[in-house]
DRENDO-1510 file (C-alpha; in Angstrom, 1 decimal, always signed):
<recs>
REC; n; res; u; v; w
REC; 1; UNK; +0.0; +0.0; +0.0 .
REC; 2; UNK; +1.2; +3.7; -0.7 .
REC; 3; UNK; +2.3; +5.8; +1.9 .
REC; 4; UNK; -1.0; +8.2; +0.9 .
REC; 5; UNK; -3.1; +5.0; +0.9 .
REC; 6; UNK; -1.7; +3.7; +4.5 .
REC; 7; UNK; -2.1; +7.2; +5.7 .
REC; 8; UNK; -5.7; +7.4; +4.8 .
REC; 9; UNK; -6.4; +4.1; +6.1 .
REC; 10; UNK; -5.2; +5.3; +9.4 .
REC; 11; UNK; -7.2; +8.6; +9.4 .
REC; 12; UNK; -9.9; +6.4; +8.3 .
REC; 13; UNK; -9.7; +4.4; +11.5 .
REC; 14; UNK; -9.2; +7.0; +14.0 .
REC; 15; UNK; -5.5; +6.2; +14.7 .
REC; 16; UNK; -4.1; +9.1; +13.4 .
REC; 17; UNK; -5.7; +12.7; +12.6 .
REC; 18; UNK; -5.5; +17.0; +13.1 .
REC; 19; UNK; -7.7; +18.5; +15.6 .
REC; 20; UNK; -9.3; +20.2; +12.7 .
REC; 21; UNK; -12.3; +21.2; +15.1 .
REC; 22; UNK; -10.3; +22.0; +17.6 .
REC; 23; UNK; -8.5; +24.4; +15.9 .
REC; 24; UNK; -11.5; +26.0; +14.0 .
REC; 25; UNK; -11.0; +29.4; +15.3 .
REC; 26; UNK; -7.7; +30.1; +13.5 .
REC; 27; UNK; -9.3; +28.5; +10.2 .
REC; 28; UNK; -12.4; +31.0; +10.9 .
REC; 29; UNK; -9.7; +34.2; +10.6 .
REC; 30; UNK; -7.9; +32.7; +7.6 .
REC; 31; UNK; -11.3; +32.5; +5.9 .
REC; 32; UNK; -12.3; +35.3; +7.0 .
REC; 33; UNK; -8.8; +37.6; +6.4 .
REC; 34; UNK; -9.8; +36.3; +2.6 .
REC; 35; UNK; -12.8; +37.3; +2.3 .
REC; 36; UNK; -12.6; +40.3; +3.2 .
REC; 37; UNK; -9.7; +40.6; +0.5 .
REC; 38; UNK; -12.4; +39.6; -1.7 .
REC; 39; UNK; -14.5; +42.1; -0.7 .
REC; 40; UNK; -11.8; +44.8; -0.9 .
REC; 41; UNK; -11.4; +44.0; -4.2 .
REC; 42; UNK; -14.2; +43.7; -5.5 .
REC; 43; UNK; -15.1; +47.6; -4.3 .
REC; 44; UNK; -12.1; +48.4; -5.7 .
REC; 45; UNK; -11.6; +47.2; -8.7 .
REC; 46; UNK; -14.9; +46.0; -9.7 .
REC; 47; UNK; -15.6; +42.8; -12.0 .
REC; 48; UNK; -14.1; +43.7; -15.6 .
REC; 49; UNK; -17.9; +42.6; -16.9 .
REC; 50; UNK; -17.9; +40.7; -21.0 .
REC; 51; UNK; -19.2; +42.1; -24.1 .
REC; 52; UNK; -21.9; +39.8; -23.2 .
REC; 53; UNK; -23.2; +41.8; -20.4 .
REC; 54; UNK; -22.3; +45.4; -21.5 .
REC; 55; UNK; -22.7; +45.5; -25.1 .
REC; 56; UNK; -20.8; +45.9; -28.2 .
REC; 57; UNK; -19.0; +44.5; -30.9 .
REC; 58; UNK; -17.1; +41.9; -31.9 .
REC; 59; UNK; -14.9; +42.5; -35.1 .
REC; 60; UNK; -13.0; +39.0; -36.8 .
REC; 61; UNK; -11.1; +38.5; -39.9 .
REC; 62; UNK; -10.2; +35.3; -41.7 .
REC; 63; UNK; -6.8; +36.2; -43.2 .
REC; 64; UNK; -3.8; +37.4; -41.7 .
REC; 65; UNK; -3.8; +41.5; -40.9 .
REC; 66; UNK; -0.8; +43.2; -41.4 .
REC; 67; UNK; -0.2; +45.0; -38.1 .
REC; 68; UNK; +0.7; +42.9; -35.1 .
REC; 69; UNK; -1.5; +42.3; -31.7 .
REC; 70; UNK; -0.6; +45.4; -30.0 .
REC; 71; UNK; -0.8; +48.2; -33.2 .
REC; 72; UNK; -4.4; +46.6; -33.7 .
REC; 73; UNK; -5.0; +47.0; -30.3 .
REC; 74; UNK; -3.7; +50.8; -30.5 .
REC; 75; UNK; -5.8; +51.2; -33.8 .
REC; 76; UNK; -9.2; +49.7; -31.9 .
REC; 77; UNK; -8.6; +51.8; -28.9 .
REC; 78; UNK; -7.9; +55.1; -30.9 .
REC; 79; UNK; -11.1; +54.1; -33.1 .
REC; 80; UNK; -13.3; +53.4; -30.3 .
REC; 81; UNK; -12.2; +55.5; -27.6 .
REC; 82; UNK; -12.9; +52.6; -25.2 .
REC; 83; UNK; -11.0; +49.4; -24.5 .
REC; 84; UNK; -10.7; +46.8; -26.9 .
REC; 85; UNK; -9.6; +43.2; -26.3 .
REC; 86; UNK; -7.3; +42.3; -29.5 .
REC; 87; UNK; -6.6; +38.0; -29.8 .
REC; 88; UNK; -5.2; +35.9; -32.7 .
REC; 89; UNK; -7.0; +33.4; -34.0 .
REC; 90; UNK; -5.6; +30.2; -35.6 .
REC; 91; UNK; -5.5; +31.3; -39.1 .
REC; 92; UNK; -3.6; +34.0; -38.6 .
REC; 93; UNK; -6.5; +36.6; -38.1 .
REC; 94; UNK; -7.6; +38.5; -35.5 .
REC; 95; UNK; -10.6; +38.7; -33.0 .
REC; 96; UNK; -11.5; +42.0; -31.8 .
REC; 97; UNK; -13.9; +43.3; -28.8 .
REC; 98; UNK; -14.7; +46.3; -27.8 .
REC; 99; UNK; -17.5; +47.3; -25.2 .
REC; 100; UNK; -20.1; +49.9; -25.0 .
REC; 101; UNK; -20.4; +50.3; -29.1 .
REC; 102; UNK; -23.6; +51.1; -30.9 .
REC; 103; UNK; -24.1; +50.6; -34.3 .
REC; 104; UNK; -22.9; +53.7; -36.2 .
REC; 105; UNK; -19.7; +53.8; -34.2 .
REC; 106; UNK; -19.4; +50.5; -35.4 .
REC; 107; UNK; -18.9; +51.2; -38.9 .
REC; 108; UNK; -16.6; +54.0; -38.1 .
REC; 109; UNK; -14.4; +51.2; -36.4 .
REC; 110; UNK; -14.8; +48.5; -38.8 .
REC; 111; UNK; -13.6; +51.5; -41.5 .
REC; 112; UNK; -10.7; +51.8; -40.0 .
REC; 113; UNK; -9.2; +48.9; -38.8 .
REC; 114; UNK; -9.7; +48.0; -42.8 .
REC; 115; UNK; -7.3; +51.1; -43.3 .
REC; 116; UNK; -4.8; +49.6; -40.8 .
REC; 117; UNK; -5.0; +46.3; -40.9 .
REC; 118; UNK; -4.7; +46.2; -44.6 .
REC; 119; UNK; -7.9; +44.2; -45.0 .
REC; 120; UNK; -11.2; +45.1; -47.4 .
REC; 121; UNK; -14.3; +46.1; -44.8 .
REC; 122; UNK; -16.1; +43.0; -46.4 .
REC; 123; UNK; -13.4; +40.6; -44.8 .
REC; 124; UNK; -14.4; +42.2; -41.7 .
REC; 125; UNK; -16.9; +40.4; -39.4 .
REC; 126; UNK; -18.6; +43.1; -37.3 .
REC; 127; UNK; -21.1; +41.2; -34.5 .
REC; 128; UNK; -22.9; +43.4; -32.3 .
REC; 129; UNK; -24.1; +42.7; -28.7 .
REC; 130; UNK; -27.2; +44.7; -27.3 .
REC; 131; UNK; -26.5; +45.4; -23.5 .
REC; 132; UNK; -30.5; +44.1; -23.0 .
REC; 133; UNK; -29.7; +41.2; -24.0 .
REC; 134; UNK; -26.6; +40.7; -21.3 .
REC; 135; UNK; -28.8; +42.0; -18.8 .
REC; 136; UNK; -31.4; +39.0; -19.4 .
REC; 137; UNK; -28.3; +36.7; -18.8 .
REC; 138; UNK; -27.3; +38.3; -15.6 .
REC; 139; UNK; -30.4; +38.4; -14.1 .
REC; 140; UNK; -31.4; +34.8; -15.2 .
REC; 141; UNK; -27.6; +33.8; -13.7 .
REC; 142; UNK; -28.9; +35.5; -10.0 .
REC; 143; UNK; -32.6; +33.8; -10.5 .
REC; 144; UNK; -30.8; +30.5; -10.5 .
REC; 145; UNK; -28.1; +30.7; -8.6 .
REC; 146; UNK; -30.9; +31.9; -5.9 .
REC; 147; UNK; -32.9; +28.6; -6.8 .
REC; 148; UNK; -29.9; +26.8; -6.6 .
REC; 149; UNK; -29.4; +28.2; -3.1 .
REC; 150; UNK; -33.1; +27.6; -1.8 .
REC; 151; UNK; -32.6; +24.1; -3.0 .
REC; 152; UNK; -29.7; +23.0; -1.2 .
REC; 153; UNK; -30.7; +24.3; +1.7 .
REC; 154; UNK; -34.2; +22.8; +1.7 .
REC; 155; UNK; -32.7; +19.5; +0.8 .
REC; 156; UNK; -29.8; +19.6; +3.5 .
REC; 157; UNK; -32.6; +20.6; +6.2 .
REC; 158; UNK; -34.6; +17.2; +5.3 .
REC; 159; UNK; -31.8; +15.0; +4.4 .
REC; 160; UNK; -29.9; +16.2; +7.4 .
REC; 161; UNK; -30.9; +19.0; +9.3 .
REC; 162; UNK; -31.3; +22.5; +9.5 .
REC; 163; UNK; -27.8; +23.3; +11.3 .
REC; 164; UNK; -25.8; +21.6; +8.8 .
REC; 165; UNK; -28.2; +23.0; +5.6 .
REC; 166; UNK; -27.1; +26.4; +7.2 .
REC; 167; UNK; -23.2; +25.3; +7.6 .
REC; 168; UNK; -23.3; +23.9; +3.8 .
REC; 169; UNK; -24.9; +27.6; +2.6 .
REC; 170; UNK; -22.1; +29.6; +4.6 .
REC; 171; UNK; -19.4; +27.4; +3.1 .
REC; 172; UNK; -21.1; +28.0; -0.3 .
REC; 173; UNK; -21.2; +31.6; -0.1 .
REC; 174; UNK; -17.7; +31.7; +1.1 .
REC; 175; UNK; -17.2; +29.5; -2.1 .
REC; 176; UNK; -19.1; +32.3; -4.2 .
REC; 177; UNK; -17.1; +35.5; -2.6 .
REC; 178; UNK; -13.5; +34.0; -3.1 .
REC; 179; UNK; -14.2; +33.6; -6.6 .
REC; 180; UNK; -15.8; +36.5; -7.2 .
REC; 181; UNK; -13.1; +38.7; -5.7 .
REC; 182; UNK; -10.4; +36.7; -7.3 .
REC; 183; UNK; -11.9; +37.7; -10.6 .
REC; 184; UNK; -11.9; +41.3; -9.8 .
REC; 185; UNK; -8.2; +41.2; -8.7 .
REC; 186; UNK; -7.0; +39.6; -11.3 .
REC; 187; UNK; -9.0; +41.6; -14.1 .
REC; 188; UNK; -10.2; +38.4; -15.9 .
REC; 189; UNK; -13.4; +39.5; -18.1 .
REC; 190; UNK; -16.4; +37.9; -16.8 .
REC; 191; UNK; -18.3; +36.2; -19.7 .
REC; 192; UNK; -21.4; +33.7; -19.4 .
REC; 193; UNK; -18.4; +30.8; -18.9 .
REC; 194; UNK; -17.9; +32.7; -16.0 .
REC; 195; UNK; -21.6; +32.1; -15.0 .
REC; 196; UNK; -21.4; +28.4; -15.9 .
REC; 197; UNK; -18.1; +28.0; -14.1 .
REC; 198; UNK; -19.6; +29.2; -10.7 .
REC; 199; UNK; -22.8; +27.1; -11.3 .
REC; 200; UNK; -20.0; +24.0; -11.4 .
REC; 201; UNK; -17.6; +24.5; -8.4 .
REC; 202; UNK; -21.2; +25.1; -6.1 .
REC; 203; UNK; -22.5; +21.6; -7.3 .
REC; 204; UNK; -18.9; +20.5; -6.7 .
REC; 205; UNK; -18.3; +22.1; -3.1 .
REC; 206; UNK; -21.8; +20.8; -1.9 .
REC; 207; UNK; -21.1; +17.4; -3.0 .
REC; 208; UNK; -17.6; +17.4; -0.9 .
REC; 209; UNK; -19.5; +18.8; +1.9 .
REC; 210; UNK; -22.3; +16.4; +2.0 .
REC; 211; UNK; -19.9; +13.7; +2.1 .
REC; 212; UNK; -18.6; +14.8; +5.5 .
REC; 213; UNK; -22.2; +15.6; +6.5 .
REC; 214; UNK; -23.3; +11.4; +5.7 .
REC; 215; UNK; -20.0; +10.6; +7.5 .
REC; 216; UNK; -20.9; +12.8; +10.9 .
REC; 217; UNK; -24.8; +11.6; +10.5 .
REC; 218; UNK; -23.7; +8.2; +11.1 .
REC; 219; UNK; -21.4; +8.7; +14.0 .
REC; 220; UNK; -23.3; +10.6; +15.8 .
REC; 221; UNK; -26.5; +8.3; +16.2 .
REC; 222; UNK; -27.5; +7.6; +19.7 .
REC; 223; UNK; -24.7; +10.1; +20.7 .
REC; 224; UNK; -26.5; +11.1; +24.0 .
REC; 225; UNK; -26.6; +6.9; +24.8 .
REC; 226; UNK; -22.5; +7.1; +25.1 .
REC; 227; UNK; -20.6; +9.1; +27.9 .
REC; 228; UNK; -16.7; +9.0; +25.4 .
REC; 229; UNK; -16.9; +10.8; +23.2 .
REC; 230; UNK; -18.4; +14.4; +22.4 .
REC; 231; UNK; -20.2; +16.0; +19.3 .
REC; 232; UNK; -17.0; +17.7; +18.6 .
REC; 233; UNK; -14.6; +14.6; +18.2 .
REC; 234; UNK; -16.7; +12.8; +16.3 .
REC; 235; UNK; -17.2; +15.5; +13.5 .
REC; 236; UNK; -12.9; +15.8; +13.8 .
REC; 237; UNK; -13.2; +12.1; +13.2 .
REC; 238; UNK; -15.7; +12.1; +10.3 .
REC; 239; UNK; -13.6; +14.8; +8.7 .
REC; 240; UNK; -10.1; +13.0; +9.0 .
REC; 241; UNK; -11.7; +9.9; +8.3 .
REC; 242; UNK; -12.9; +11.5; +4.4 .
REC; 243; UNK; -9.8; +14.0; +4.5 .
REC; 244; UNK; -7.3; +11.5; +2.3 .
REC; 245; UNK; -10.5; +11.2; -0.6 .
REC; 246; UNK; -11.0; +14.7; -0.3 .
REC; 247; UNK; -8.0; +15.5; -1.2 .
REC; 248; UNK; -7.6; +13.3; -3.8 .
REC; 249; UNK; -10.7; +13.8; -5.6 .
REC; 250; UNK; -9.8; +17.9; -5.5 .
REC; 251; UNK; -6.3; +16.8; -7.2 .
REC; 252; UNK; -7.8; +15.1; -10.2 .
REC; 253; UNK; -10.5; +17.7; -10.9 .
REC; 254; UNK; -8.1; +20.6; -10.5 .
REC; 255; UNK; -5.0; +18.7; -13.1 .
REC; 256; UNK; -7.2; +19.3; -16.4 .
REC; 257; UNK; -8.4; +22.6; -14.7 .
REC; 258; UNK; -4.7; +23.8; -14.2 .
REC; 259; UNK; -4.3; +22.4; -17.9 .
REC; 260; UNK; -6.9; +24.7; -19.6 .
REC; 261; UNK; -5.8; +28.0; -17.1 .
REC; 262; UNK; -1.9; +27.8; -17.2 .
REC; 263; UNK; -1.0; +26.0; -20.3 .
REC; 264; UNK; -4.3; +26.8; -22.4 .
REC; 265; UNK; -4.6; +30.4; -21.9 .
REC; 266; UNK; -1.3; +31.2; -20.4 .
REC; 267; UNK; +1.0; +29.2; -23.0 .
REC; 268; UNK; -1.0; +28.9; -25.7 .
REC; 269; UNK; -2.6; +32.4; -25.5 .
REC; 270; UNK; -6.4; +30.8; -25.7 .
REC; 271; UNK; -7.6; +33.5; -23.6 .
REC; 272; UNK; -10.8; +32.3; -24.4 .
REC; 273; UNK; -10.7; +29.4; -21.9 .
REC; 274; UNK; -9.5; +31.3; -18.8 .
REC; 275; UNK; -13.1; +33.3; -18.3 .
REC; 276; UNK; -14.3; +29.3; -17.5 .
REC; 277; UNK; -11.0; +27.9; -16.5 .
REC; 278; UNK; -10.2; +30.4; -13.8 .
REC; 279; UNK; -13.5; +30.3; -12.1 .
REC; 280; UNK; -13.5; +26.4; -12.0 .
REC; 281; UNK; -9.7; +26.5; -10.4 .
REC; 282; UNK; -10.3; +28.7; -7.6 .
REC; 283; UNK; -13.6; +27.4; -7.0 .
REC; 284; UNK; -12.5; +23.9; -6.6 .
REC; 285; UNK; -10.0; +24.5; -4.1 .
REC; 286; UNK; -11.8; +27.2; -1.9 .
REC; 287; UNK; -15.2; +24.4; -2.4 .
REC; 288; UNK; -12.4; +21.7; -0.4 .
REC; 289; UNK; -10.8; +24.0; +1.8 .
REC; 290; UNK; -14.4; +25.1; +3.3 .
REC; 291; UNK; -15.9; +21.4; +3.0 .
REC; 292; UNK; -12.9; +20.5; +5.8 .
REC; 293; UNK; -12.5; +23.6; +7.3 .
REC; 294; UNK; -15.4; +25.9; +7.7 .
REC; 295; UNK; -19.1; +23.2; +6.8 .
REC; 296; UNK; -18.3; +20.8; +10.0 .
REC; 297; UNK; -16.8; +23.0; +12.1 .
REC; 298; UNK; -19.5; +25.6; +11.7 .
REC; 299; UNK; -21.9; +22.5; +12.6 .
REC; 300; UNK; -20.0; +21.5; +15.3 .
REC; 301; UNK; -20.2; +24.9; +16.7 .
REC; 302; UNK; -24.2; +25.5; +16.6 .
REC; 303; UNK; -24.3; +21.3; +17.8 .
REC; 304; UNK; -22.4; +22.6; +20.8 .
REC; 305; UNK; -25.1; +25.1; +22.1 .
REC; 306; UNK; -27.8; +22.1; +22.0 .
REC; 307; UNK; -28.7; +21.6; +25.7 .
REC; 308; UNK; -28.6; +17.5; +25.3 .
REC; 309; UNK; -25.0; +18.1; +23.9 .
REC; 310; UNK; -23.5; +20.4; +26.2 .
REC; 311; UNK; -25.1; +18.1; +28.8 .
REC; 312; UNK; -23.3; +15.2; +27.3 .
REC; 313; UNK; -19.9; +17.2; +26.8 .
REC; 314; UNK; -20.4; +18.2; +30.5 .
REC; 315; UNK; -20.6; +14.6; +31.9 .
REC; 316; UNK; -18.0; +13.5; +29.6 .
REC; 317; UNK; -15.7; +15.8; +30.8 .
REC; 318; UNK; -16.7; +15.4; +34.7 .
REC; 319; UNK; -15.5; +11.0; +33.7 .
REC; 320; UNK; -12.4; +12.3; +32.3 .
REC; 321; UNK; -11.5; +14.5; +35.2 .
REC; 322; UNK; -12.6; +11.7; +37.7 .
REC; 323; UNK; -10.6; +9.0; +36.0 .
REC; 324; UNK; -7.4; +11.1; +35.6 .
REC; 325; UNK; -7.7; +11.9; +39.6 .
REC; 326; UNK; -7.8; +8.4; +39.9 .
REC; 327; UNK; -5.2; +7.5; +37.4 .
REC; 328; UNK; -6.9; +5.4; +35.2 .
REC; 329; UNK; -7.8; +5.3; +31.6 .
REC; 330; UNK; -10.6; +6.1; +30.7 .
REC; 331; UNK; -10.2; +4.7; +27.2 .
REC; 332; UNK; -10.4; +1.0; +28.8 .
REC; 333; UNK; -14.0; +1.8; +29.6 .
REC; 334; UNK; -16.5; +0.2; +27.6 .
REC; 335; UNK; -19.5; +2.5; +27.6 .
REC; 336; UNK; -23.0; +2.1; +26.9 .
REC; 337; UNK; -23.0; +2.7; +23.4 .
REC; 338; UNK; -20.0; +0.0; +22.8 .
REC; 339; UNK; -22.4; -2.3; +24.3 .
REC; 340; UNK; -25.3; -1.7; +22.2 .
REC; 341; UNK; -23.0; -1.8; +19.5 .
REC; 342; UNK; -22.0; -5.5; +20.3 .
REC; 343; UNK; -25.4; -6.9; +21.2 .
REC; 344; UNK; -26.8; -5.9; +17.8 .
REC; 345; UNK; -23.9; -6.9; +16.4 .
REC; 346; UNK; -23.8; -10.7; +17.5 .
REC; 347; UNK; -27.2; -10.4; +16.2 .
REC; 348; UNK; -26.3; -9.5; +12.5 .
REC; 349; UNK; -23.0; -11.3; +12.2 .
REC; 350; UNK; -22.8; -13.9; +10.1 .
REC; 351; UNK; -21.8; -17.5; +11.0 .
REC; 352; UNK; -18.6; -18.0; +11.1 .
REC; 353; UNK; -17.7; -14.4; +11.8 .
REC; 354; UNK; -15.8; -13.3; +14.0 .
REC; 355; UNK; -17.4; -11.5; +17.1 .
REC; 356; UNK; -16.6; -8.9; +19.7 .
REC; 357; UNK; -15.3; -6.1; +17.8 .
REC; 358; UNK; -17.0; -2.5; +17.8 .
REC; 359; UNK; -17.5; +0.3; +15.5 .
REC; 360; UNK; -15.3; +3.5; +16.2 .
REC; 361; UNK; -16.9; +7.0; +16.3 .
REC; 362; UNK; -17.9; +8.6; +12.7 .
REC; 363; UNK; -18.9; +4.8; +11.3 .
REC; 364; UNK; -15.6; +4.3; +10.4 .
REC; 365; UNK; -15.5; +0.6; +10.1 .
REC; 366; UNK; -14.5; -1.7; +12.9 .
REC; 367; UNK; -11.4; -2.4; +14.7 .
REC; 368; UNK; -10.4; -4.5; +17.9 .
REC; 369; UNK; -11.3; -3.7; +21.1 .
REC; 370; UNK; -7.4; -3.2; +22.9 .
REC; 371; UNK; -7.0; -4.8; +26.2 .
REC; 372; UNK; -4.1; -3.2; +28.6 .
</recs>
């Protein structure tokens, strides 16, 4: 077995693990210290908003202009007196967008970039965007992306309950403002890839999260019945026992992520792809980083003010204290959950198998009772 693989079997079993809840608070300031980076620079900077959503045109040609990538640029901006976004396409032409342009300044523009470039108007593909029609796709992109929300949440509170449906909409949201803000820092335009790309790492980051959630469900059935182990350390076992596939399934979405960002629009200079690619990069790893670090430990936290729970973190607590005065161990003690645990058990097991093992916290699997 791997080192990875042995490692994660461990974590899986509760021999090894972080104190991930334990040491929520500082992951709460991290988060926190970027968001509100975010934030910052988002009212800063602002999102550098597509064609798509402001208007204008986009101008292509099929054969090779005779003026490089930055004098077209020069020749759009001067034509246009607003930006203009200058790529080459694979043929050796050139793809040209500039924002806010009606119709009849349009012409002017296509007129003379045939002057410059060298190129007849008619080998000039002029496109124009309608800002109404950009708006529609914004405000269909918040309609769902609010359905979305309402959704998960509705679903988490039945499925689950309503502590972790809230938990899974915080980390969402988190998910959602890191993006966002990385996009405005960067100065990447946002197109409806953009949109799309968001839409993706959400699905994505619930689905890591939920996987916790399933884990923590199960180990924390008939909790109150048990005086060993508290709410908290069970959700720090449920996340180190799914930490290992976690991390791995974050690794292989984000390789042919990486691909299309760095080598697809950096190398290659498909600029295209990084409106989609970027969006789907961060979002994957801020949609792990808040399944682990912000979801269950934000559940832990409003699991913690439950009277039953603080009850049972109390009287676990008070046996802990009273064994160590005593000097004994209180992991030796078999409690009343471990029993219940072996009755039903020797109920279920097969013939043949073998008997008196019980399950560990989080329903990760089974291992030997140890006997000192």
């Amino acid at each position: 077995m791997s080192r990875l693989g042995n490692l994660g079997a461990r974590l899986y079993r509760g021999e090894v693990g972080y104190d991930f809840i334990g040491k929520r608070k500082i992951w709460y300031g991290v988060s926190i210290l970027i968001t509100i980076t975010a934030i910052l620079g988002l009212a800063v900077s602002g999102l550098n908003m597509g064609i798509e959503f402001k208007g204008g045109a986009v101008f292509t040609t099929d054969t090779k202009a005779k003026i490089s990538v930055s004098q077209a640029h020069e020749v759009a901006v001067e034509a246009s007196g607003h930006e203009a976004i200058v790529q080459e396409l694979g043929n050796g032409g050139l793809r040209i967008q500039i924002t806010e342009v009606d119709t009849a300044k349009a012409d002017q523009i296509k007129a003379a970039l045939s002057d410059e470039l060298g190129i007849p108007e008619a080998k000039i593909n002029a496109d124009l965007v309608g800002p109404s029609w950009g708006e529609q796709i914004a405000n269909k992109a918040w309609a769902g992306l609010g359905i979305f929300m309402v959704l998960v949440v509705i679903y988490l509170a039945i499925a689950f309950e309503w502590r972790m449906a809230i938990a899974a909409l915080v980390a969402l949201i988190h998910d959602i403002t890191i993006t966002v803000g990385v996009y405005a820092l960067v100065g990447f335009e946002v197109t409806p890839g953009t949109v799309i790309g968001l839409l993706t790492i959400l699905g994505y980051s619930l689905y890591d999260t939920v996987v916790v959630f399933d884990s923590l469900k199960e180990g924390t059935k008939g909790i109150t019945k048990q005086t060993r182990w508290t709410y908290s350390e069970i959700a720090n076992r449920s996340i180190n026992g799914t930490l290992v596939r976690s991390i791995n399934t974050t690794v292989v979405a984000l390789l042919p992520v990486a691909g299309l960002l760095f080598i697809g629009g950096g190398v290659l200079g498909a600029g295209m792809l990084n409106d989609i690619s970027l969006s789907l990069f961060v979002g994957l790893a801020a949609g792990a980083y808040s399944s682990i670090f912000i979801a269950t430990p934000l559940v832990a936290d409003l699991k913690d003010r439950e009277p039953q729970i603080k009850a049972l973190k109390k009287r676990i607590l008070a046996k802990r204290a009273a064994a160590a005065a005593k000097g004994e161990s209180v992991e030796d003690e078999r409690d009343d959950r471990a029993y219940e645990d072996d009755e039903d058990d020797e109920e279920t097991e097969p013939a043949g198998a073998v008997v008196g093992q019980r399950r560990q916290p989080g329903g990760h699997g089974r291992t030997p009772r140890n006997r000192r």
